[in-house]
DRENGUDO-301436 format. One line per field, with one value per residue: residue number from 1; residue in three letters; z, y, x of N, C-alpha, C in turn. Coordinates in Angstrom, 3 decimals, padded with zeros to 6 digits. Each point is the difference from the previous one (the first is absolute). Example, Ala and Ser with C-alpha at 12.3 -4.5 7.8 and 13.67 -1.06 7.14 Angstrom:
% residues 2
milo: (1 2);
titi: (ALA SER);
n_Z: (007.800 -000.720);
n_Y: (-005.690 001.050);
n_X: (013.190 -000.350);
ca_Z: (000.000 000.060);
ca_Y: (001.190 001.190);
ca_X: (-000.890 000.820);
c_Z: (000.000 000.730);
c_Y: (001.200 001.090);
c_X: (000.900 -000.770);
END
This chain:
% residues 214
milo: (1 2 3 4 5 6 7 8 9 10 11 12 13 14 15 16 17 18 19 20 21 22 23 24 25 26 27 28 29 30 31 32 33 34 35 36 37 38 39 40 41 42 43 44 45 46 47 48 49 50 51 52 53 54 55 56 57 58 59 60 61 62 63 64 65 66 67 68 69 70 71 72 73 74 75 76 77 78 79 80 81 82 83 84 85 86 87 88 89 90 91 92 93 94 95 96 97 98 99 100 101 102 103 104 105 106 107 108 109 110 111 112 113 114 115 116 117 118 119 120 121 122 123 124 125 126 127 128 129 130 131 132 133 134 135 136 137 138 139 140 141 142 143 144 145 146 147 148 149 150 151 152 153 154 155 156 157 158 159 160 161 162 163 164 165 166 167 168 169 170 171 172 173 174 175 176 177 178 179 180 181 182 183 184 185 186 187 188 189 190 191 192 193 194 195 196 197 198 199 200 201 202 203 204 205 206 207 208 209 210 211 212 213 214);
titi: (UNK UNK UNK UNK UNK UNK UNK UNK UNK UNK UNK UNK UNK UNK UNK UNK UNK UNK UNK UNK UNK UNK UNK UNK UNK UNK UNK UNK UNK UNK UNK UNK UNK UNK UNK UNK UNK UNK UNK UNK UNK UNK UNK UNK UNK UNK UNK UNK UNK UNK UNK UNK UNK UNK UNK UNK UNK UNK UNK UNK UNK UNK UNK UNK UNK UNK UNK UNK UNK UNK UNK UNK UNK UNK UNK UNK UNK UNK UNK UNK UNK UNK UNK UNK UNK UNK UNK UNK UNK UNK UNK UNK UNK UNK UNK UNK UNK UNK UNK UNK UNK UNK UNK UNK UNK UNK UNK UNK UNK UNK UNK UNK UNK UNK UNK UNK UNK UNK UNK UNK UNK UNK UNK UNK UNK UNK UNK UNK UNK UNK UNK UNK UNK UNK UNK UNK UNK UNK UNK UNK UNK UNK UNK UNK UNK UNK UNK UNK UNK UNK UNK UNK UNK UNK UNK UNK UNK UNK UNK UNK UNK UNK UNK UNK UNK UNK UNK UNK UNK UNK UNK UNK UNK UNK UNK UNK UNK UNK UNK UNK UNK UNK UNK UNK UNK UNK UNK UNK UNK UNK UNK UNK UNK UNK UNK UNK UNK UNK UNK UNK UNK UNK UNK UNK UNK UNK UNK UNK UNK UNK UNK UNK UNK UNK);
n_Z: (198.734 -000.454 001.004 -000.006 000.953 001.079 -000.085 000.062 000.938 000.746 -000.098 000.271 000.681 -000.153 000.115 000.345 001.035 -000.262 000.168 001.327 000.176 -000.377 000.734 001.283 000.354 -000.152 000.693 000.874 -000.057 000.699 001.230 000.072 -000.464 000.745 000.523 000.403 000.038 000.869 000.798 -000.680 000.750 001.484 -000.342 -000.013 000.471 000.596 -000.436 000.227 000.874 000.655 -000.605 000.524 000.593 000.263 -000.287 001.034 000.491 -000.465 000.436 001.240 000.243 -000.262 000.644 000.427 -000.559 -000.175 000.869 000.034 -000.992 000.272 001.262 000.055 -000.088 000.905 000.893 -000.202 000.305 000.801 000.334 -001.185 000.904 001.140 -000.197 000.124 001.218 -000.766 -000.274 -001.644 000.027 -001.457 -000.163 000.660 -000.660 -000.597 000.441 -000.488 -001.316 -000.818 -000.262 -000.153 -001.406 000.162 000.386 -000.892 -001.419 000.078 -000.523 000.249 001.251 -000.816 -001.070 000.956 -000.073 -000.728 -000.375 -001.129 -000.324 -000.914 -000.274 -000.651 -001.226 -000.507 000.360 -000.010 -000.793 000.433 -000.140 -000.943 -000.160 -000.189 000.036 000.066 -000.306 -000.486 000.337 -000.538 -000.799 -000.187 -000.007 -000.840 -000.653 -001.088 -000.617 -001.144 -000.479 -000.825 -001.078 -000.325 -000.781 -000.275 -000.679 -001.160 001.202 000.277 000.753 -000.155 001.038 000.836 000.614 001.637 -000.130 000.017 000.277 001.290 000.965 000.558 001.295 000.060 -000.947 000.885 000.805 -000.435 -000.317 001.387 000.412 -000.706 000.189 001.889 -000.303 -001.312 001.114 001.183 -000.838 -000.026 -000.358 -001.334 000.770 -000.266 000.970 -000.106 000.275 000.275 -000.235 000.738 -000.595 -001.234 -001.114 001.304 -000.201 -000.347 -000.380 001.093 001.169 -000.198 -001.451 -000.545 -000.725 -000.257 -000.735 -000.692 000.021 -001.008 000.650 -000.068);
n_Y: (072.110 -001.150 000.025 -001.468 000.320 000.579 -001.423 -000.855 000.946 000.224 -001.585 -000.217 000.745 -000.452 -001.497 001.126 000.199 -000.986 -000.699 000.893 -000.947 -001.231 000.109 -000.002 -000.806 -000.887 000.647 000.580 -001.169 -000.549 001.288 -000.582 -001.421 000.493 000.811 -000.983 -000.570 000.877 000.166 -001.139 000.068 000.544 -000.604 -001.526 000.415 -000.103 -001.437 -000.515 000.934 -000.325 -001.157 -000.457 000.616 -000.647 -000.942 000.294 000.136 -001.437 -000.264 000.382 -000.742 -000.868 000.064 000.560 -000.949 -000.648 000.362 -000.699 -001.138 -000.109 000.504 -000.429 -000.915 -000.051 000.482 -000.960 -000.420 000.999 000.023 -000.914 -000.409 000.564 -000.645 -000.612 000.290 000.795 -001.309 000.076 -000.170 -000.672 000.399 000.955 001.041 000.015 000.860 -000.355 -000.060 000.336 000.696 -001.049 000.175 001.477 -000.662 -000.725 000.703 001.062 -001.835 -000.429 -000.013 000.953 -000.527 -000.231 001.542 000.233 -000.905 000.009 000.585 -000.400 000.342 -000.587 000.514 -000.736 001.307 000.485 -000.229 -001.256 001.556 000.072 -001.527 001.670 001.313 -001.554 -000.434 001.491 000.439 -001.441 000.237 001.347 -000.108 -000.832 000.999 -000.135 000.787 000.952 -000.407 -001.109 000.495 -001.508 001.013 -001.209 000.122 -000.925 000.388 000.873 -000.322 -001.027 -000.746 000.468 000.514 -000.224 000.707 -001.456 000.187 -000.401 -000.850 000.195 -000.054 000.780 -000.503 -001.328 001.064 000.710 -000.958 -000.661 000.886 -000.385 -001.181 000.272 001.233 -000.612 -001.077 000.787 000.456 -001.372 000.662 -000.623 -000.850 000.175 -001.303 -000.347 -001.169 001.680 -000.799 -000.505 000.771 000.450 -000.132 -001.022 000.102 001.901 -000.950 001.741 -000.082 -000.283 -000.618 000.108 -000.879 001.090 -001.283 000.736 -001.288 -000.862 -000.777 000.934);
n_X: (096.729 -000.064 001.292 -000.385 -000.943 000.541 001.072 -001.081 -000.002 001.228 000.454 -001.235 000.354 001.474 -000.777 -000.540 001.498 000.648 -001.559 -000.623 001.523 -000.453 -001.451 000.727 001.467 -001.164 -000.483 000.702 000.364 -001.563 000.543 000.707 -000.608 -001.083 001.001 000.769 -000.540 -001.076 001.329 000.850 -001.173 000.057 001.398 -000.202 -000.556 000.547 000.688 -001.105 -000.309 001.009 -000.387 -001.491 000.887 001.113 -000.707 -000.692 000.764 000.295 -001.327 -000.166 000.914 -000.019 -001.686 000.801 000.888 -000.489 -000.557 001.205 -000.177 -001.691 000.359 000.967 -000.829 -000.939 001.232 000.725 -001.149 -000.135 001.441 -000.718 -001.915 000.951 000.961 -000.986 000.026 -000.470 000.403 -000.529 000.994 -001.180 000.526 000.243 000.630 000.948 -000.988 -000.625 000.326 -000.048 -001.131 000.024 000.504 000.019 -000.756 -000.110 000.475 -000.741 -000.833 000.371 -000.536 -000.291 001.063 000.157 -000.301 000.472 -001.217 -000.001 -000.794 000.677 -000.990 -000.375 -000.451 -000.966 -000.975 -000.523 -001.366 000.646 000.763 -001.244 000.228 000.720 -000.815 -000.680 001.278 -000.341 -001.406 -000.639 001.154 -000.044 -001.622 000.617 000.221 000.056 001.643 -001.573 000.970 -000.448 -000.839 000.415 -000.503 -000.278 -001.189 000.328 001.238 -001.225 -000.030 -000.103 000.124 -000.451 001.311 000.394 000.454 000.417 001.170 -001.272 000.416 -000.778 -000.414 000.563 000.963 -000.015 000.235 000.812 000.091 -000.393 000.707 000.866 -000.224 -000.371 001.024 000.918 000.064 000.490 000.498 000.154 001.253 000.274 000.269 000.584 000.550 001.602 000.678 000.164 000.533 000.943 000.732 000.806 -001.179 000.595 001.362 -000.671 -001.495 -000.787 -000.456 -000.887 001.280 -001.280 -000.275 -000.877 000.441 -000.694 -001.234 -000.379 000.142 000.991);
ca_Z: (-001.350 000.013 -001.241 -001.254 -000.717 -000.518 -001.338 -000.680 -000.329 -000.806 -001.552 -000.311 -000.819 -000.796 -001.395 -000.464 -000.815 -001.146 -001.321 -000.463 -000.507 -001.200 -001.088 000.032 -001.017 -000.996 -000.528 -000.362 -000.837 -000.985 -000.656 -000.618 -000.955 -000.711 -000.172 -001.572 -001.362 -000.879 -000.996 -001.043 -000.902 -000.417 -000.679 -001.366 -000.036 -000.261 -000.898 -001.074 000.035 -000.421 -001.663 -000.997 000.407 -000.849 -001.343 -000.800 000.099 -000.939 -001.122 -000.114 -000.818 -001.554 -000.674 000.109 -001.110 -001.349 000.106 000.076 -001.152 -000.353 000.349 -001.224 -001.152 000.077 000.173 -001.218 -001.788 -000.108 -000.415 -001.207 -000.425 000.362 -001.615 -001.121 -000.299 -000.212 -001.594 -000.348 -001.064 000.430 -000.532 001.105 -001.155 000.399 000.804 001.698 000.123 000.669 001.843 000.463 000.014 000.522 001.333 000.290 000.426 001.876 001.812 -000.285 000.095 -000.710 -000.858 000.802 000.660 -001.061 -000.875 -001.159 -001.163 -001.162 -001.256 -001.327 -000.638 -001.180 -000.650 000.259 000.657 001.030 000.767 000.618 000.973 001.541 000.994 000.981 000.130 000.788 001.261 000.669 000.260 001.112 001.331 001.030 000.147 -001.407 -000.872 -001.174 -000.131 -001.038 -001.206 -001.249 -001.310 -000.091 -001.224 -000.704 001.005 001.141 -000.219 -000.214 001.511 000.731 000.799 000.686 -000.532 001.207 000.002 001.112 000.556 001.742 000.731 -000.060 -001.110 000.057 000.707 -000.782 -001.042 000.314 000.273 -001.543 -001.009 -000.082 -000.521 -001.269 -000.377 001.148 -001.339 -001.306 -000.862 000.040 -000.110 000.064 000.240 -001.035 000.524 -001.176 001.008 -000.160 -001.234 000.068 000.239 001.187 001.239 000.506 000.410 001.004 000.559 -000.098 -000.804 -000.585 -001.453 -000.813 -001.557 -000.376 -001.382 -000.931 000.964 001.531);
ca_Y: (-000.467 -000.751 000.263 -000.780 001.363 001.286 000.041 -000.433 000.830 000.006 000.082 000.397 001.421 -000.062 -000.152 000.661 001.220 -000.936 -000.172 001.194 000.747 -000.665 000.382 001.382 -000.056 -000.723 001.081 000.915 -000.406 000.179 001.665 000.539 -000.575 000.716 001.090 -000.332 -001.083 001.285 001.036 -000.657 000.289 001.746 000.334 -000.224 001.337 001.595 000.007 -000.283 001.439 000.543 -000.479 000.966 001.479 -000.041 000.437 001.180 000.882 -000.872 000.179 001.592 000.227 -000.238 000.977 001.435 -000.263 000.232 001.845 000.977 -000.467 000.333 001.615 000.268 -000.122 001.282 000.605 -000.060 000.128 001.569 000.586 -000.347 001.089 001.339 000.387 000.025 001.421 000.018 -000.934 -000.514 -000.905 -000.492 -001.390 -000.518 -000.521 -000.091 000.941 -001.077 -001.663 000.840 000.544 -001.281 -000.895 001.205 000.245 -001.795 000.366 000.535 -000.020 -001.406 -001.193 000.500 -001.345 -001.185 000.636 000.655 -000.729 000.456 -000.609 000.793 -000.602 -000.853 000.141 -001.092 001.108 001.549 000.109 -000.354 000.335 000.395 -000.627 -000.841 -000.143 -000.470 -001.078 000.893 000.520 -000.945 -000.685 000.709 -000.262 -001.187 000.479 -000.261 000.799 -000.509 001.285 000.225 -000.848 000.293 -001.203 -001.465 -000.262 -001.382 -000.374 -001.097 -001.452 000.048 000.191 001.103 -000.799 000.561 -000.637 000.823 -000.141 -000.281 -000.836 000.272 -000.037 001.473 -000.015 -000.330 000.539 001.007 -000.387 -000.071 001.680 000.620 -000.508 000.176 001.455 000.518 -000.842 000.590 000.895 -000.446 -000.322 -001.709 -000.142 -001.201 000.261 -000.266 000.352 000.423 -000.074 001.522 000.544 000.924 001.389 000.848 000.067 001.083 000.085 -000.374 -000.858 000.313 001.195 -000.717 000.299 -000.564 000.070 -000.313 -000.099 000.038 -000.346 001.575);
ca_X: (000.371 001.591 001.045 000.150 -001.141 001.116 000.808 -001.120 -000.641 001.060 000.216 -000.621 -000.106 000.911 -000.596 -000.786 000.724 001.475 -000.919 -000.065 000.926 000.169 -001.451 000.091 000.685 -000.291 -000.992 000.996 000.376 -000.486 000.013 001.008 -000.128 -001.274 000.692 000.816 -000.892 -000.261 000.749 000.047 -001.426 -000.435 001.088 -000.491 -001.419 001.187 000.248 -001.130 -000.291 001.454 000.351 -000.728 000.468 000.715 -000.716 -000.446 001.207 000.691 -001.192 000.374 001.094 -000.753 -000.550 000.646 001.501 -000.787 -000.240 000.863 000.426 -001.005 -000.080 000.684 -000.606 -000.917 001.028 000.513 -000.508 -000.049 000.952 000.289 -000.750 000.384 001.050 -000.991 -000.834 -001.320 -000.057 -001.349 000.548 -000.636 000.686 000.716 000.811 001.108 -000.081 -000.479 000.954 001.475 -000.285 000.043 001.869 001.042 -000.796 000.496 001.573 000.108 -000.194 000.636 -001.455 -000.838 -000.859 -000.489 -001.450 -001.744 -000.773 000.122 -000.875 -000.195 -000.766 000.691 -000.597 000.033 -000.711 000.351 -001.190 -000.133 000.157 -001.326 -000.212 001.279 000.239 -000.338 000.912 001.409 -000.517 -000.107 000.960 000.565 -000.555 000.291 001.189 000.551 000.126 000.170 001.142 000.411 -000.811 000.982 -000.532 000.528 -000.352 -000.065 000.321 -000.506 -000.759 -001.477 -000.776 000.500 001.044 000.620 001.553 001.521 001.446 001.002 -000.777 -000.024 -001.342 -000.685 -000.450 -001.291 -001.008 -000.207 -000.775 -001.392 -000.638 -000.068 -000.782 -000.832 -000.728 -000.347 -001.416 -001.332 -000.119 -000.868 001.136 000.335 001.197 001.123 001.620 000.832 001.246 001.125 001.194 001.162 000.951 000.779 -000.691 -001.044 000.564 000.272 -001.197 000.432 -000.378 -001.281 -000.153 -001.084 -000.657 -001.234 -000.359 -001.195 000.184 -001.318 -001.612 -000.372);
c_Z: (000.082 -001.429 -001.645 -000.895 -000.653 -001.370 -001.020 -000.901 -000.830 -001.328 -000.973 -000.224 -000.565 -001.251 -000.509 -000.333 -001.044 -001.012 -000.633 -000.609 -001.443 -001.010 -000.243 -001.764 -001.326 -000.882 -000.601 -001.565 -001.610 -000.850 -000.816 -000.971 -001.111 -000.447 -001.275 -001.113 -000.070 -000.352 -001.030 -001.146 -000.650 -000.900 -001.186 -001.000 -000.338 -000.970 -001.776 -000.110 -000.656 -001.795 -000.438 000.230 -001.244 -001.471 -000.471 000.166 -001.567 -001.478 000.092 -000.766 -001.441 -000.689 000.263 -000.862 -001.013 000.198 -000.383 -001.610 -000.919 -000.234 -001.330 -001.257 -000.641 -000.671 -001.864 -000.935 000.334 -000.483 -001.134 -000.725 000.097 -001.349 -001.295 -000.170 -000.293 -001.480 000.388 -000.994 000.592 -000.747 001.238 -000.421 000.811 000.986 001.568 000.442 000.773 001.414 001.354 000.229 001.138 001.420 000.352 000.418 001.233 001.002 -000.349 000.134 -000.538 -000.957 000.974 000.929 -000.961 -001.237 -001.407 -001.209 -001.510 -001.097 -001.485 -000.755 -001.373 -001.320 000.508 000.909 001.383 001.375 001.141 001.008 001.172 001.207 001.180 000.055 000.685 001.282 001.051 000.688 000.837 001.297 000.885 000.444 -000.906 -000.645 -001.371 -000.359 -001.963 -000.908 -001.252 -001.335 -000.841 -001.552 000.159 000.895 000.950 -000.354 -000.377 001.050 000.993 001.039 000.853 -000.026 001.981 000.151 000.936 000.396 002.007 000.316 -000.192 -001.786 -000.647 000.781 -001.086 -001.228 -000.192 000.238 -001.531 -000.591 000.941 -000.057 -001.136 -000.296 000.118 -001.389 -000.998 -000.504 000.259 000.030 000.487 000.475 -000.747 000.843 -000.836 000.297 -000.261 -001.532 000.313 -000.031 000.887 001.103 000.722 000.667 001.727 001.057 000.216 -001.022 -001.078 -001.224 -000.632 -001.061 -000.290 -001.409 -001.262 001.065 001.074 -001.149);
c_Y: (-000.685 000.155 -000.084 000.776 001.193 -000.098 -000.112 001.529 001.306 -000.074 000.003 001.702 000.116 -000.362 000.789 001.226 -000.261 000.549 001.910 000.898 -000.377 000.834 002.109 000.145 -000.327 001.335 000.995 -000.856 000.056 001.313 000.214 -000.453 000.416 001.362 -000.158 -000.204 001.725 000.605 -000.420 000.313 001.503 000.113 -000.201 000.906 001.165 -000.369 000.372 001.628 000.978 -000.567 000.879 001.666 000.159 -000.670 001.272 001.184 000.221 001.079 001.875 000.732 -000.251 000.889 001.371 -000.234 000.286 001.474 000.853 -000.015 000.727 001.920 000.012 -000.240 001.337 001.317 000.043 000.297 001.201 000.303 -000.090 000.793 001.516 000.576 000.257 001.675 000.169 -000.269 -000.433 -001.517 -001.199 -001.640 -000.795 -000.206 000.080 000.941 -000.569 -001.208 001.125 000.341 -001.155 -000.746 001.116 -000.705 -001.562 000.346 000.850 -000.638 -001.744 -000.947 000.602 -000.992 -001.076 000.161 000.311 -000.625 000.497 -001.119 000.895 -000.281 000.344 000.166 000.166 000.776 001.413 -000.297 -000.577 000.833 000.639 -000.605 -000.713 000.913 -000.061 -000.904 000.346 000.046 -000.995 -000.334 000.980 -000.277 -001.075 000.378 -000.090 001.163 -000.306 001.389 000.636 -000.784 -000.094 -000.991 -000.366 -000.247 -001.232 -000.900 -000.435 -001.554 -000.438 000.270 000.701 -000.740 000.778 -000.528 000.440 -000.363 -000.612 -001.251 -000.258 000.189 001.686 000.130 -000.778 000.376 001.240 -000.619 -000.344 001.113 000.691 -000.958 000.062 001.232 -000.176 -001.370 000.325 001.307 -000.751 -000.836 -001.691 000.913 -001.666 000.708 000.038 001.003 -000.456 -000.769 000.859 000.137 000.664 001.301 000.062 -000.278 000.557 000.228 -000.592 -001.004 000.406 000.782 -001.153 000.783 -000.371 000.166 000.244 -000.797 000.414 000.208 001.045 000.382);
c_X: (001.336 000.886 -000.634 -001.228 000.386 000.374 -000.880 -000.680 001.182 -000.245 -001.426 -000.009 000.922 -000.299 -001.387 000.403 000.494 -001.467 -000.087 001.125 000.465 -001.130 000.904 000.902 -000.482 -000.797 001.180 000.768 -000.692 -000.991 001.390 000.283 -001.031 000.529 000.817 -000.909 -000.249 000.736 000.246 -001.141 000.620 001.319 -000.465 -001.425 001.002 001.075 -000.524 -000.381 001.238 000.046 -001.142 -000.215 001.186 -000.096 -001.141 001.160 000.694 -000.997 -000.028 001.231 000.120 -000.719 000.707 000.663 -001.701 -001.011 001.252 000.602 -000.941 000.328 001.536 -000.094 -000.556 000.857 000.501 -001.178 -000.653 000.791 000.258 -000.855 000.245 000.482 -000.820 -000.487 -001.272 -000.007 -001.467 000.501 -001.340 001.106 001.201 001.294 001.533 000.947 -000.216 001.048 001.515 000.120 -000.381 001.003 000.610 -000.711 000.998 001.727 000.308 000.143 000.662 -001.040 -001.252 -000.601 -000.219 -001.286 -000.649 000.326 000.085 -000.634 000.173 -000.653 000.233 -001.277 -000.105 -000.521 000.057 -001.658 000.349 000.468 -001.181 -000.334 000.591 -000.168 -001.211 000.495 001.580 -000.482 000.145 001.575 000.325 -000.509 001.080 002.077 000.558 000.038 000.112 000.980 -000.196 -000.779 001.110 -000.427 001.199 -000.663 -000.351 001.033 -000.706 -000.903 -001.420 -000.841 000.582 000.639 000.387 001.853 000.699 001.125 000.582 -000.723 000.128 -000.573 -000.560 -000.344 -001.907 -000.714 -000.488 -000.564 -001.044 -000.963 -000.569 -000.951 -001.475 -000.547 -000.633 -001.303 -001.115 -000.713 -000.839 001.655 000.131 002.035 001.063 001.381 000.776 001.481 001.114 002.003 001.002 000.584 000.603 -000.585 -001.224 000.535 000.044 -001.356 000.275 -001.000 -001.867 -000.858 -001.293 -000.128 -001.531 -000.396 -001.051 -000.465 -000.553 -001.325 -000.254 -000.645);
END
């Protein structure tokens, strides 16, 4: 074999090593590139897992603030019923109202947890027909504390009266008009605004007139 063969053959495997060391690199290059692009995947997958974890986290917490608003609710209007004793008062009379206000003044966020509806009545007969209108309202968390006739004061059509205006105020209002609808009762809104003589009316505190037409 002469020199010039030798070299011939030389760089020929040089250039078949130079090729297998380039395909070698090129591959390695392009695992590590396939490596990135997935992790990037799998972060972003674990981002998206980590928001909707932590929104239902967000939503667990929530519903506990409202189990826990609900259970005092609960809480306070025993304690109002507790005081009552063993009263037959079928009028719900001012006995109840009292024992409600002592439960609101005990606890400071008390009028801002429990609901209060007081009805307003136009005749004496119409008290017959309140209480599947008391019942209903209690079902939905609503304390009827007190029946107070009103005479030739109340209105012609029957009205839900309220003092405040906010998102929990129209929620509660919607609650009340679909108990006493869900009953048969026509009723109407009518927001009362502030005075002097209701300045002292506290926060979830409702009124139901009744009219000619209950």
């Amino acid at each position: 074999m002469t020199e010039h063969s030798t070299i011939e053959q030389l760089g020929r495997s040089s250039r078949r090593a130079a090729v297998v060391s380039l395909l070698g690199a090129g591959i390695v290059v392009a695992a590590l590139i396939y490596s990135f692009v997935n992790l990037r995947h799998l972060q972003r997958e674990n981002s998206k897992a980590e928001a909707v974890l932590k929104d239902r986290l967000t939503r667990i917490e929530a519903l506990d603030k409202e189990i826990e608003i609900r259970e005092r609710q609960l809480k306070i209007l025993n304690e109002a019923q507790a005081q009552l004793g063993a009263s037959t008062d079928t009028q719900l009379s001012k006995e109840a109202d009292q024992a409600l206000q002592v439960a609101i003044q005990s606890n400071a966020q008390a009028a801002y947890l429990l609901p209060r509806v007081y009805f307003h009545i136009r005749e004496q007969r119409q008290r017959e027909k309140l209480k599947a209108l008391t019942d209903a309202l209690i079902a939905k968390g609503f304390s009827v504390p007190r029946i107070i006739f009103v005479g030739t004061n109340a209105p012609v059509e029957t009205q839900l009266r309220y003092f405040q205006q906010g998102a929990q105020e129209s929620e509660d209002q919607t609650q009340i008009l679909e108990a006493l609808r869900s009953k048969g009762l026509k009723i109407e809104e009518r927001y009362i605004p502030p005075s002097v003589e209701l300045v002292r009316i506290r926060p979830r505190h409702y009124e139901v007139w009744f009219g000619k037409d209950f």
